[in-house]
N, C-alpha and C positions, 0 to 999 in steps of 0.2 A: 861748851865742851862736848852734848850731845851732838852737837849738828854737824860739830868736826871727825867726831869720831865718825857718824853716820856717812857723812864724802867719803872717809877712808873706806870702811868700807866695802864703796863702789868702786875703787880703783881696779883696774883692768891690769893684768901682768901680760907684758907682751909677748906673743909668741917668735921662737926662733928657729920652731923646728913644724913643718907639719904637725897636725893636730893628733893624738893619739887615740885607743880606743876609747878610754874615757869619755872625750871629749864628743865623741862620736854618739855613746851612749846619752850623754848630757842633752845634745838637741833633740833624740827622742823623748826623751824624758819631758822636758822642757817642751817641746811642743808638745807632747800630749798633753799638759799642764796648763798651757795658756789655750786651748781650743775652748775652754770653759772661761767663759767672762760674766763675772756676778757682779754686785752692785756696785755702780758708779765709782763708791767714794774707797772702794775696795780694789787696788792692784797688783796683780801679778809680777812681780818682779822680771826686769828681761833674764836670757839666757845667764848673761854672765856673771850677772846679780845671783842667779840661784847655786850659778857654781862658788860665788866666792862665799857664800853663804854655804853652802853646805859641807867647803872647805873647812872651814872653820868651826862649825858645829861638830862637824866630824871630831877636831883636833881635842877642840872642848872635851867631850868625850873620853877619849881615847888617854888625855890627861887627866882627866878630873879638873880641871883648869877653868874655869868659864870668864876668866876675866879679859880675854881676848875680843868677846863675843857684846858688841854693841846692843844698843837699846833696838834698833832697823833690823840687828840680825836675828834678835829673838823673837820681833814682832810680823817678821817674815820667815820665819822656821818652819811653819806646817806646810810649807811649800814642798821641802824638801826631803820631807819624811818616807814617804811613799816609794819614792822610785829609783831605778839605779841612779848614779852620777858618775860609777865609774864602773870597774868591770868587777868590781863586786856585790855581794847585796846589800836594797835600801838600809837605812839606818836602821828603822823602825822593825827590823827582822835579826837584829844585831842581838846577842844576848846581854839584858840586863841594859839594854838603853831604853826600856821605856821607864825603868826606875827614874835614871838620870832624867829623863825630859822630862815626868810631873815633878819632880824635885827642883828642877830648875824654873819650871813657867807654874807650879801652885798658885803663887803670890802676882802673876801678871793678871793685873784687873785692868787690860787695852782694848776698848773696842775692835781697833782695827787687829792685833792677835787674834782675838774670839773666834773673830767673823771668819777671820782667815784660815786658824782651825776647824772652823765646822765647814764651811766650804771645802777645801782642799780633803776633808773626810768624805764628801760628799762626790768631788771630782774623782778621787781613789777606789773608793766605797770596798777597800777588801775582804771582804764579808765570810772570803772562806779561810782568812787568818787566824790563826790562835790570838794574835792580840789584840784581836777586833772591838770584845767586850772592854778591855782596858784604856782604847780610843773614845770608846762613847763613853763610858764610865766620866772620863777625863774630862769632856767636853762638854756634857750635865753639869759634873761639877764646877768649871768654872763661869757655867751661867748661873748656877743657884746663887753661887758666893759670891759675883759678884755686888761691886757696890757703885758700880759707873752705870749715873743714869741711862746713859745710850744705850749699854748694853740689858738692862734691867728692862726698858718698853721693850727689847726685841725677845727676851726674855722666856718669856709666858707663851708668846707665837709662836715661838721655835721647838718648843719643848713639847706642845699640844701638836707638832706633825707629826711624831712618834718615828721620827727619821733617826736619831739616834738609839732605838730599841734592836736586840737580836733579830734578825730576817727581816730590818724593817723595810724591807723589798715585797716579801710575804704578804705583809701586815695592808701594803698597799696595793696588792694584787687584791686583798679580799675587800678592797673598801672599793674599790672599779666594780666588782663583780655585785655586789649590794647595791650602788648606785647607776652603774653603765654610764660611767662621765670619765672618760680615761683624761681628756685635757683636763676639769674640771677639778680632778682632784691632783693631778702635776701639778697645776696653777697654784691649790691652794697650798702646797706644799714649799713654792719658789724652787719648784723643779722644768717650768719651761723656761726658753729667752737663754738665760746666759747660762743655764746647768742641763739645757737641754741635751746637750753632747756628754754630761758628767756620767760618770759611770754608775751611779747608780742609777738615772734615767735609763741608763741602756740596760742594766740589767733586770730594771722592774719588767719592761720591755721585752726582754728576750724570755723571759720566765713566764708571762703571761701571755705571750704567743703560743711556746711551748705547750701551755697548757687549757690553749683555747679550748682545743676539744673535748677535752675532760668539762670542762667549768662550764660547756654550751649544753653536754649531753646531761646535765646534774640538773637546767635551769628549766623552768616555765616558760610555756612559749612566748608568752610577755616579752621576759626578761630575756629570754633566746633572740626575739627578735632585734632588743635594744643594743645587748651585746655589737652585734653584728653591725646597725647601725652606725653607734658610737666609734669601731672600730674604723669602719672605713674614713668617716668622716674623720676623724683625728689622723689618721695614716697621711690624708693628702696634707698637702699647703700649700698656698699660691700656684694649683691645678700641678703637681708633679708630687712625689712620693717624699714626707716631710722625712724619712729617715729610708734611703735607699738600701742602705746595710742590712734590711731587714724583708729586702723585693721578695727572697724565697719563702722568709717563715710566714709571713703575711699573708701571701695566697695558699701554701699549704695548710697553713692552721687554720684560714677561713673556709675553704674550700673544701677539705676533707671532713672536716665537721657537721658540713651541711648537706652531704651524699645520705640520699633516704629520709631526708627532711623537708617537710611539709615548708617553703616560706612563703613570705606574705609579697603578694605582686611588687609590691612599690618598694621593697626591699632589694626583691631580685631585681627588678629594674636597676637599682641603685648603685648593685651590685656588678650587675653587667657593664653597666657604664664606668665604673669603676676601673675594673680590668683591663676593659677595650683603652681608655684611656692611656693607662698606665703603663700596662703590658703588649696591648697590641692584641690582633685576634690569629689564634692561636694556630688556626687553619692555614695562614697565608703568612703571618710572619711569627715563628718561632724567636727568633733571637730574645726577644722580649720574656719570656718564657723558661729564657734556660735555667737550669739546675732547678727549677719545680717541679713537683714530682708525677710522674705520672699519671695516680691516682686523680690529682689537683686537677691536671690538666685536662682532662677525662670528663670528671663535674662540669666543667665552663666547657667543655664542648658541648656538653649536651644543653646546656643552656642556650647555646649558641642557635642549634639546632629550633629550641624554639621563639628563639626570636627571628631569626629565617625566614620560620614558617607563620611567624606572627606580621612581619613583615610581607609576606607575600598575600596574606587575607586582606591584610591592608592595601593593599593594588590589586585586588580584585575588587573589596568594595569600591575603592576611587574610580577605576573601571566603570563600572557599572554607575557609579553618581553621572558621569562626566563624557561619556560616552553612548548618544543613544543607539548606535549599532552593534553594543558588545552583546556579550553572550548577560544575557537578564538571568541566568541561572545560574551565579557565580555560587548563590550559601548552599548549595546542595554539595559544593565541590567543596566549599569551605566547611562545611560537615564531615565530608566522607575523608577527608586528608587530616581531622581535628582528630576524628574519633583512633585515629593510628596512632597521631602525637600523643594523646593521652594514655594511650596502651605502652606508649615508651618504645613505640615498634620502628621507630623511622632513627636512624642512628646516625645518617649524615642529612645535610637541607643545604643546597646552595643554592642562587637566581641570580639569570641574566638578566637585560633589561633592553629593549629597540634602544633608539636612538631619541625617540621622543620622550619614550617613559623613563629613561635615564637622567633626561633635563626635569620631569616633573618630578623625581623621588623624592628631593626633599616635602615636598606638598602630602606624601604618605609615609614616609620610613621617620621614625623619631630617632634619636639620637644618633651617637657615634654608630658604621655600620661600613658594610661591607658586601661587594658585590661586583658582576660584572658586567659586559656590554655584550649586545646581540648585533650580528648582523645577516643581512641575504633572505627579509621578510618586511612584517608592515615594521613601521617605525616605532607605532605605538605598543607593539606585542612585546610581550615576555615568557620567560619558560622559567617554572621550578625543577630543579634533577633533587632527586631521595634517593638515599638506599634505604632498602627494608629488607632485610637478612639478607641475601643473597643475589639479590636481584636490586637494579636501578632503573627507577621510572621517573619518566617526565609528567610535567602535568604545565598547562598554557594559559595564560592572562584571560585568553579570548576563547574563544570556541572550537580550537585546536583537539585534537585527537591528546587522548592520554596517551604513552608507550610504554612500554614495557623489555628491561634486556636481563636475561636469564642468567647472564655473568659480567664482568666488566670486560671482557677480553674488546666488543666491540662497543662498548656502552660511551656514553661521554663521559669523561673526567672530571672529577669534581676540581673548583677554587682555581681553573684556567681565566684569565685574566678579560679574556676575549672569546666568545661562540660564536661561530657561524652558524647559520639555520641548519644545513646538512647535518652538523655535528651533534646536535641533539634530537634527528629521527631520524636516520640512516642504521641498517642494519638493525631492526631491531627486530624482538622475537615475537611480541604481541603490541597489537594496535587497537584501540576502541575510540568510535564518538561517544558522547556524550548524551546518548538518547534514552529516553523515560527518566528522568529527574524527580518528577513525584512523584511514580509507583517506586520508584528503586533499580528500573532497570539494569542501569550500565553501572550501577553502585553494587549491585549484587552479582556482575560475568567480573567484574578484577575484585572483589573481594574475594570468591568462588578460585579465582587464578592467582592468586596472592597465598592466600589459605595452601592451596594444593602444591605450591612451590616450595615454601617457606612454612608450612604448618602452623602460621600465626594467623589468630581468628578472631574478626570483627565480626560481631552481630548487629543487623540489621537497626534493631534498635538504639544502638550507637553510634550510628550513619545517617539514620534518618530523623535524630531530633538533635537539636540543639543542648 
């Protein structure tokens, strides 16, 4: 008798007219619905299962009647609690149906109900509803009372998530932030895999984005650091952005958080590769980038800047390993160009490379990066351009004269794909070699000419040691 009624039903009513709005509604509904897949032995009913089910539930209702409504349609009802089905509102916002629904499923001791109730609360998660407490209420109590082994082992696990508690989005924002395990505590929850797209996932998510920065500025650098870690590392999956939906808040809540923050090398590293990855850099390709904010993008520049220039010390010591007719007095330059990045004085960094040093970069540039080609000199030569407030200066691989342009009007243009030699000394305002290295010499006529232009002041002692 059950299994008959249960075929009925599934019957399908055939259509004669174009689909209405209703129906229109239903496949949103319905695929928002089935985006979430939980355990195995747990199914989602198709589209037209949940309309003839929520037909019917409806009616049930509407009559006080439930004798229409099979064993299949009650045991798949939380399906169709939540959302529209037709151009009205969900059921579950109806007045006086949530009496009718614990009046009618009390007494239902089904695993597959249970499951199906806490899941589809979980897929829903309408947490800023009035009837939200009387959902969880509901679905505690039919794990307590139950008397079905199956659901009694799952029982005790379920109820120790604190997933059915007020805010318990909150509740799990503050156990990431104690631990810095953001998968770790998803997982223990049975909120990754098939509830990963559920809405409360997203909302845990969006809530503790929102409130990275508060929760970074509140923490110990420790725990400052781990945050950030954890964060990135859980954000990717199989090397792309494990929840795209979330590209902007991600890099603004990370990124903003961390302006005037001391971090730990192998972080920012971590961090850079990250982005460059993800987003692209930010100099050369924007699209990656869009709708984050300013601010954000500001940070990772400046970051940017010093991997650049950490990049470019890196081809000068290679230089000087691998080359015995370069210039032997690269760390003096690698001094006097540090001691600016540290001051935070150098606000853009980009580097050509010849045609020889171009093929050996990967031998000194680590990771993801960015740069361009030199030509109309040796093969093996390269050129750094800086700005430093107002002014753009070159600086050379090799033994090359530093330069100096007083405006950009004739200066080279930073993130050009391609330089010609001409294009990075031509017209420029001041020139120097490289000469007295140990006393300070040519360290002390452009810092002297730096100073006087731009009012920004490196001292000697910041130039001259390490």
């Amino acid at each position: 008798m059950f299994a008959k009624s249960a075929f009925q039903s599934l019957e399908i009513e055939s259509w004669n007219k174009p689909p209405a709005l209703r129906e229109s509604l239903l496949v949103k509904a319905s695929n928002d619905i089935t985006k979430v897949t939980i355990d195995s032995d747990i199914k989602v009913p198709s589209k037209s299962s949940l309309q003839q089910i929520y037909t019917r539930l409806k009616l049930a209702f509407e009559t006080k009647n439930v004798s229409s409504l099979s064993r299949y349609d009650i045991n798949h009802s939380p399906w169709v609690l939540f959302d529209n089905f037709d151009e009205d509102k969900p059921l579950i916002k109806r007045w006086c149906f949530m009496n009718f629904y614990k009046n009618l499923t009390n007494e239902v001791d089904n695993y597959r109900f249970i499951m199906a109730f806490y899941n589809a609360y979980l897929a829903s998660y309408p947490y800023k509803e009035k009837y939200i407490n009387d959902i969880q209420n509901h679905i505690k109590s039919l794990f307590n009372n139950s008397k079905n082994k199956k659901v009694a082992r799952l029982s005790v696990e379920i109820l120790r998530r604190n997933t059915l508690d007020t805010n318990a989005h909150s509740a799990l924002i503050q156990s990431v932030i104690r631990t810095g395990k953001i998968g770790l505590e998803l997982k223990s929850r049975g909120l990754l895999e098939g509830l990963s797209s559920s809405k409360f996932t997203l909302t845990f998510l969006s809530h503790y984005l929102s409130n990275f920065k508060e929760n970074i500025t509140s923490s110990s650098f420790k725990q400052k650091m781990s945050l950030i870690s954890n964060l990135i590392e859980f954000s990717e999956l199989d090397d792309k952005l494990r929840y795209p939906e979330f590209r902007i808040e991600t890099a603004d809540s990370i990124l903003t958080s961390l302006h005037h923050i001391q971090i730990q090398p192998v972080v920012k590293d971590a961090l850079k590769t990250f982005f460059l990855s993800n987003y692209g850099d930010p100099r050369v390709e924007l699209s990656g980038w869009h709708g984050v904010s300013d601010e954000a993008r500001r940070v990772f520049q400046s970051w940017l800047v010093e991997k650049t220039m950490e990049d470019f010390f890196n081809l000068l010591s290679h230089v000087a390993d691998t080359q015995f007719d370069s210039d032997r007095h690269w760390r003096y330059r690698k001094r006097f160009w540090n001691a600016y990045l540290k001051k935070g004085y150098i606000e853009e960094a980009w580097f050509a490379l010849g045609h020889r040093a171009y093929e050996q970069a990967p031998n000194f540039i680590k990771g993801k990066h960015n740069y361009s080609s030199l030509s109309g000199g040796d093969s093996r030569h390269s050129v750094l351009i800086m700005k430093i407030g107002d002014l753009i200066l070159t600086e050379w691989s090799h033994s090359g004269s530093y330069r100096v342009w007083n405006s950009t009007q004739y200066a080279p243009a930073f993130y050009e794909k391609h330089y010609n030699r001409d294009d990075v000394i031509a017209n420029c305002d001041h020139t120097g070699a490289h000469h007295g290295n140990e006393t300070g010499g040519w360290q002390e006529r452009l810092s002297t000419h730096i100073r006087d232009l731009t009012g920004l002041r490196v001292l000697a002692k910041d130039y001259m040691n390490d």
